[in-house]
C-alpha positions as CSV (number, residue, x, y, z in Angstrom):
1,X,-47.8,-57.8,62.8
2,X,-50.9,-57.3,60.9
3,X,-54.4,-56.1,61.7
4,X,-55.7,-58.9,63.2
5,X,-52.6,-59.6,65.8
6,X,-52.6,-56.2,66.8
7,X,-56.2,-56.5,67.3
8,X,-55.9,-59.4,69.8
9,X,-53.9,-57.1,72.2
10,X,-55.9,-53.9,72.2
11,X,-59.7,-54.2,73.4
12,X,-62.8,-52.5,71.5
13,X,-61.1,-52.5,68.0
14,X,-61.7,-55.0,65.5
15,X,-59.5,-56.0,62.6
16,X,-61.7,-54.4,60.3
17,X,-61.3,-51.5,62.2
18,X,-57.6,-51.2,62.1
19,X,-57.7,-52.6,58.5
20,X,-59.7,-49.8,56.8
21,X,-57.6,-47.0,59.3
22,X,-54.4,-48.4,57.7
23,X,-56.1,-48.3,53.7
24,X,-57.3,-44.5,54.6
25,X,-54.7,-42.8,56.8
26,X,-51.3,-45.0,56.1
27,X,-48.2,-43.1,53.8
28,X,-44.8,-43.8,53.7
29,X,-44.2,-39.7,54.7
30,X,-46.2,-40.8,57.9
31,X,-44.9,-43.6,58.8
32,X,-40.9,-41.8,58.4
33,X,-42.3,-39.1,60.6
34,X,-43.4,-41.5,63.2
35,X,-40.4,-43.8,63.1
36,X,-38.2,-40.4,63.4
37,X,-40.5,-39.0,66.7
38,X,-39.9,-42.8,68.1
39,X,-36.0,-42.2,67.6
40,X,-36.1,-38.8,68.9
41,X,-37.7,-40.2,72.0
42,X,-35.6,-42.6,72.3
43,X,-32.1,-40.5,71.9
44,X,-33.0,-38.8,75.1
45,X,-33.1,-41.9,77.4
46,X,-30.1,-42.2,79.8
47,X,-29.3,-45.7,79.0
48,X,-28.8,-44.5,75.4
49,X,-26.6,-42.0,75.8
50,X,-24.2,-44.7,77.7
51,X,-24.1,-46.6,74.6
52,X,-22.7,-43.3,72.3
53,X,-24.1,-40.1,71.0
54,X,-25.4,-41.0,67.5
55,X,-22.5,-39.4,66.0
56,X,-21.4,-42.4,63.5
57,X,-23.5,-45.5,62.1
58,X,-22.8,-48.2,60.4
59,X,-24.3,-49.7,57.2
60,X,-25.1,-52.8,57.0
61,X,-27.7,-55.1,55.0
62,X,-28.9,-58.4,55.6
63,X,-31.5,-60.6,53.7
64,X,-34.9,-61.1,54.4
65,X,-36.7,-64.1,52.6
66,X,-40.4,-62.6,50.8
67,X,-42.7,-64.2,48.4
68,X,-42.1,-66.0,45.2
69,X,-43.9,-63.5,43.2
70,X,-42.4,-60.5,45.2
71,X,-41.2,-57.9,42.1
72,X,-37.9,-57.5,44.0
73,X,-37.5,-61.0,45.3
74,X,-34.2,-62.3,43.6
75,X,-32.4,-65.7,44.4
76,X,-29.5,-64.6,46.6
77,X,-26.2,-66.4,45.8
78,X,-24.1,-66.2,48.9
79,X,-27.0,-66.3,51.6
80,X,-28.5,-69.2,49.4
81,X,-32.5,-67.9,50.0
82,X,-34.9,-66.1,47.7
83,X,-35.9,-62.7,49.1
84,X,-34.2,-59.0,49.3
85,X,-31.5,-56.9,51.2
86,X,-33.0,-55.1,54.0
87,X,-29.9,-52.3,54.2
88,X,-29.8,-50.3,57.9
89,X,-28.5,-47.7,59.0
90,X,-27.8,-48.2,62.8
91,X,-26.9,-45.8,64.8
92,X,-23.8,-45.9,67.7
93,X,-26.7,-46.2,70.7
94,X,-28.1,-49.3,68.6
95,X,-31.7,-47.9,66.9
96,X,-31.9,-48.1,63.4
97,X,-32.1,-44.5,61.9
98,X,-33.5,-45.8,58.0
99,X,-33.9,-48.4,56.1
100,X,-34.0,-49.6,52.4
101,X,-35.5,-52.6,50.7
102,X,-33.2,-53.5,48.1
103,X,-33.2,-56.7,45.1
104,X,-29.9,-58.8,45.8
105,X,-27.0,-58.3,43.6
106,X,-26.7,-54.8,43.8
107,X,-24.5,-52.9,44.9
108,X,-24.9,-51.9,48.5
109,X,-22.1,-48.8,48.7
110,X,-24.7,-46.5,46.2
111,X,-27.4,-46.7,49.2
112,X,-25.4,-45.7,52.1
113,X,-25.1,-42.0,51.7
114,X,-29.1,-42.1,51.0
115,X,-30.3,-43.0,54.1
116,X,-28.3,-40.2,55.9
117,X,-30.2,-37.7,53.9
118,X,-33.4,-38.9,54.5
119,X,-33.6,-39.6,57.9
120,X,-35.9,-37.2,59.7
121,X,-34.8,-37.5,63.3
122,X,-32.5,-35.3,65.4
123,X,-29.3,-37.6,65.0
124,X,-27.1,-35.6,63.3
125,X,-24.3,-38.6,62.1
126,X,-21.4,-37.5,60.8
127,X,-19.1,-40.7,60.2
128,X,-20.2,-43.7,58.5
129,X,-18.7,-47.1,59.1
130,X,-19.4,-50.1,56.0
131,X,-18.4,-53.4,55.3
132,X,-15.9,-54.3,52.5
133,X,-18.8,-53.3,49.9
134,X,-18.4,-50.1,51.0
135,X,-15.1,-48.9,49.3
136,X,-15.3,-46.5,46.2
137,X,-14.0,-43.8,44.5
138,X,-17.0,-42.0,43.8
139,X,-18.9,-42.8,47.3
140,X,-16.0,-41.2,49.2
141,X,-15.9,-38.1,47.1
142,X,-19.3,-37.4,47.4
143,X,-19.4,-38.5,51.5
144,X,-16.8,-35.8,51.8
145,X,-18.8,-33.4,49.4
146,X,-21.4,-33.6,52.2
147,X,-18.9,-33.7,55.0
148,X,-19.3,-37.5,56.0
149,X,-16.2,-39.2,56.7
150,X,-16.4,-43.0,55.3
151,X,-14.6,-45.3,56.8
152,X,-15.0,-49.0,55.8
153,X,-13.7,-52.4,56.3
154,X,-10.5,-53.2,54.1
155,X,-9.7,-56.5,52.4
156,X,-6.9,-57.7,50.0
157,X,-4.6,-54.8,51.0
158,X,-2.5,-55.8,48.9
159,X,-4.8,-54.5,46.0
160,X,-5.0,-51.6,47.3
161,X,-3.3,-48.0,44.9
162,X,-2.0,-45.0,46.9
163,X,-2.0,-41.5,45.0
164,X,0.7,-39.3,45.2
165,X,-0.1,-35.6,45.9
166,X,2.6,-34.9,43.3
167,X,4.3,-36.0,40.7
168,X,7.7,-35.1,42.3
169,X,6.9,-36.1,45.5
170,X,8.7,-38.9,47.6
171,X,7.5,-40.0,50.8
172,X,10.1,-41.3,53.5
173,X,10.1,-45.0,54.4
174,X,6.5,-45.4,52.8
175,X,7.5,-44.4,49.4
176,X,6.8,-48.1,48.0
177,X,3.3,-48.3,49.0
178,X,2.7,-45.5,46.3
179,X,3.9,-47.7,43.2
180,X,6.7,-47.0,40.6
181,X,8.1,-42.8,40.8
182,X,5.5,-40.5,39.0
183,X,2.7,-42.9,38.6
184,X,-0.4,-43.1,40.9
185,X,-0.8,-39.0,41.0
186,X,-4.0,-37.6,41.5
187,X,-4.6,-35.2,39.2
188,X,-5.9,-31.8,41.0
189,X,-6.2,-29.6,37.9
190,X,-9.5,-31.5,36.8
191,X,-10.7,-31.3,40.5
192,X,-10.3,-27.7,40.5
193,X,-11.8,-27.5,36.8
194,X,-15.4,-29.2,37.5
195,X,-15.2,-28.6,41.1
196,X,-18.6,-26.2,40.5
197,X,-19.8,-28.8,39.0
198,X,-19.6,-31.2,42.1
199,X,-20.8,-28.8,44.1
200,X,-24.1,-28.1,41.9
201,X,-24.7,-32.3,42.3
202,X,-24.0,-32.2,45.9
203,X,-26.7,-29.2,46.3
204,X,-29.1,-30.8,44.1
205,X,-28.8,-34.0,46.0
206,X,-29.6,-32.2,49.1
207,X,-32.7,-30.4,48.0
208,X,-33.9,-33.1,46.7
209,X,-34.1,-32.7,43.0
210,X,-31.2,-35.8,42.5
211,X,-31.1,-39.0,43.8
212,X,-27.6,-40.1,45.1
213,X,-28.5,-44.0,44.4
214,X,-29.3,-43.1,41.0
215,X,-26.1,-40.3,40.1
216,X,-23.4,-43.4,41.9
217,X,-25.4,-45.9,39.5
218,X,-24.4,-43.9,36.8
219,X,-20.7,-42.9,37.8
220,X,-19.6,-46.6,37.5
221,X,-16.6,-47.9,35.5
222,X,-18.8,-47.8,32.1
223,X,-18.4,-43.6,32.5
224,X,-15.1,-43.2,32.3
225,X,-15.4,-40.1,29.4
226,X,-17.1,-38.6,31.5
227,X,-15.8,-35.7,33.1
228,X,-17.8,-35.7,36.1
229,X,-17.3,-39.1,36.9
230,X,-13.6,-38.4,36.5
231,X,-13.5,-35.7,38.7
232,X,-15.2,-37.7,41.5
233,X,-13.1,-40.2,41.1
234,X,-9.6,-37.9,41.5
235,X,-11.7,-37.0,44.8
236,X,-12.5,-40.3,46.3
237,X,-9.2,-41.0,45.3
238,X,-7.6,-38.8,47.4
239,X,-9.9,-39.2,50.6
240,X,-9.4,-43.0,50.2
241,X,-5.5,-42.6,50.2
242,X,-5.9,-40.6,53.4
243,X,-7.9,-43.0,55.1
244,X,-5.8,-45.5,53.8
245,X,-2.8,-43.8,55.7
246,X,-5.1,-43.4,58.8
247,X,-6.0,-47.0,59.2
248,X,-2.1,-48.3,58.8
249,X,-0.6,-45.5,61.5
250,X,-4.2,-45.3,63.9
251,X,-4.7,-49.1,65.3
252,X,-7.3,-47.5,67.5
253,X,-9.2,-46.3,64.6
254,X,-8.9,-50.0,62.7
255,X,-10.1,-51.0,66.4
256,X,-12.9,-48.5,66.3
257,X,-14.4,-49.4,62.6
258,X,-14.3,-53.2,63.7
259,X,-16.9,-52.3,66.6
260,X,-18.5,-50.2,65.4
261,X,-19.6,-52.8,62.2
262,X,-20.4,-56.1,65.0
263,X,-23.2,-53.0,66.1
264,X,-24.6,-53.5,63.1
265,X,-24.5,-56.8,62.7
266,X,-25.9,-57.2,66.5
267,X,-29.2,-56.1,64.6
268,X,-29.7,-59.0,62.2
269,X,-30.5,-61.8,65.1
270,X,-33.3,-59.6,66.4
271,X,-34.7,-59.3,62.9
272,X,-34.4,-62.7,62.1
273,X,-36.2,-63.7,65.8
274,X,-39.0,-60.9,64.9
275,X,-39.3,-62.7,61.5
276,X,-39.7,-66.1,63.3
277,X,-42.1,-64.8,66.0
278,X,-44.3,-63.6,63.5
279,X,-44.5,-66.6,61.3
280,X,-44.9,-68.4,64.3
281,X,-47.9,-66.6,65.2
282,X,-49.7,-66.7,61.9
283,X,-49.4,-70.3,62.3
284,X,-50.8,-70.8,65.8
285,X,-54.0,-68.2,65.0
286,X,-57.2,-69.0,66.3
287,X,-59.1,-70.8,63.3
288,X,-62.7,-69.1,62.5
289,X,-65.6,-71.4,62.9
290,X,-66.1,-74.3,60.8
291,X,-62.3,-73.6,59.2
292,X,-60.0,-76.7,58.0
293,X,-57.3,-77.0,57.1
294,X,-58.4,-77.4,54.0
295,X,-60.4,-73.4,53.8
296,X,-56.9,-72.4,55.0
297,X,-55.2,-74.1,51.8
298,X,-57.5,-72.7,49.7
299,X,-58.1,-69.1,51.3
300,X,-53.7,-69.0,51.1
301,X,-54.2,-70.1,47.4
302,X,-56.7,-67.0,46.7
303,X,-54.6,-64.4,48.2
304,X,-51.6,-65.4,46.2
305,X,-53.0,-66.2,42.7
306,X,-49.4,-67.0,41.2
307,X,-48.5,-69.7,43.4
308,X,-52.2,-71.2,43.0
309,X,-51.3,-71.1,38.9
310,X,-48.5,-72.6,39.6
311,X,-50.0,-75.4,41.9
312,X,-52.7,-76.2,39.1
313,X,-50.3,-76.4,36.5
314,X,-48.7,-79.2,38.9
315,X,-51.7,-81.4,39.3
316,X,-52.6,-84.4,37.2
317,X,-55.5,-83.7,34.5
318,X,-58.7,-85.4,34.4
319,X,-58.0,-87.5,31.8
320,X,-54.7,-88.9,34.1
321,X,-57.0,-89.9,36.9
322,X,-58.8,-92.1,34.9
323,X,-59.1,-95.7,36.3
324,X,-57.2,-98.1,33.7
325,X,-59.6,-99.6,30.8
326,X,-61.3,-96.8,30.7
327,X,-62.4,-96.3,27.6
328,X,-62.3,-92.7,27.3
């Protein structure tokens, strides 16, 4: 809703009014501050607490269709639109604790420990349910680094590697799920030897002086020399063989992920009505005297100059609307 929507339903304020408030007084620090007192307010109704204790959420993104000449608008493959990945983070009472804007095509697991940390409100989450993008090595070892547990959707089980603890070691009636006898072992001695130095990233992350979107960018499958990335990945791999175990002996916990990811997903239709509504209602505004259609064309072709290059570089030349014989 812009300035002069939310002008129409409050009396003695003008859209210039609001407009200039929003250029002087409007931050993003605000505007998280005031999104986390709503959600504080909000945790305290009776009716949410019936719905769960904002203890878990689940991430989840869905696309939202922007401008042409939007710098993170991107052609999205699957969802067949042009626009970006709105990724939530929604809490088990239903309210959205943060969001991210993000271009399509990227990878949506590096942005779900992110919004935990920089949520302002009182929720205090402390399991995080994904989709099937959510799975990775370094995304559970740094989720248990900052004691979230990560449980996500699983597909192709059947590609799917179980660590041994040990070398040694034989499990009892499972023993096949781990692969061939001393292969698949998770090597604790490099834990333990850069295990400071997972901890100084995790403590860095939480002050503030790292981004976790930018260190899980760079501990992809390119950096396998480094140790770090190494070590982090001998982490998640354990906590994802855990979880692993979890999900084939708990059906209660497969049970509770699947829920738990439809609450996210219950979000989308309300963003897409929102979305809708509003386009809706810049179409039916009331037209300012002496307005056409045709001051509309032109007054949407001045506030997005790109699309009006684009539209002149579409129309005939002078020379092409020239009656025939001319002699010109």
């Amino acid at each position: 809703m812009g300035a002069a929507q939310a002008a129409r339903h409050m009396r003695g304020i003008s859209p210039h009014e609001l407009g200039a408030t929003f250029i002087r007084h409007f931050t993003n620090e605000k505007l998280d501050r005031a999104s986390a007192e709503v959600i504080n307010v909000y945790l305290k109704l009776d009716i949410a607490k019936v719905w769960g204790d904002a203890s878990s959420v689940v991430a989840d993104g869905t696309m939202v269709e922007t401008l042409l000449d939007n710098l993170l608008a991107e052609r999205h493959i699957r969802y067949g639109g042009y626009g970006g990945i709105a990724y939530h983070h929604v809490a088990d009472d239903y309210i959205a604790l943060f969001s991210h804007f993000i271009p399509c095509g990227v990878w949506e697991a590096v942005y779900i420990i992110e919004g935990l940390l920089k949520q302002q409100s009182e929720a205090e989450p402390d399991t995080i349910h994904a989709d099937t993008q959510g799975p990775s090595y370094p995304v559970h070892g740094l989720s248990h680094l900052f004691g979230f547990e990560l449980l996500t959707r699983i597909r192709n089980w059947k590609d799917r590697t179980f660590y041994r603890g040990e070398r040694e070691r034989v499990y009892r009636h499972i023993d096949a799920l781990f692969g061939e006898p001393a292969e698949n072992v998770i090597d604790w001695e490099l834990i333990a030897t850069h295990w400071q130095d997972l901890m100084r990233i995790a403590l860095s992350i939480r002050d503030g002086r790292l981004s976790s979107i930018l260190l899980l960018r760079r501990l992809s499958s390119e950096s396998r020399r480094n140790n770090v990335y190494r070590a982090f990945r001998e982490l998640g791999r354990a906590i994802c063989t855990i979880t692993l175990l979890r999900l084939i002996s708990e059906p209660e916990l497969r049970a509770e992920i699947d829920a738990a990811t439809n609450k996210g997903r219950v979000l989308q239709p309300v963003l897409r009505l929102a979305r809708v509504r509003l386009r809706t209602a810049r179409a039916q505004r009331p037209r300012a005297t002496g307005e056409t259609d045709q001051g509309r064309h032109t007054a949407c072709q001045l506030r997005h100059p790109p699309h009006r290059a684009r539209h002149d570089r579409c129309r005939p030349r002078p020379s092409d609307r020239r009656a025939p014989g001319h002699p010109g």
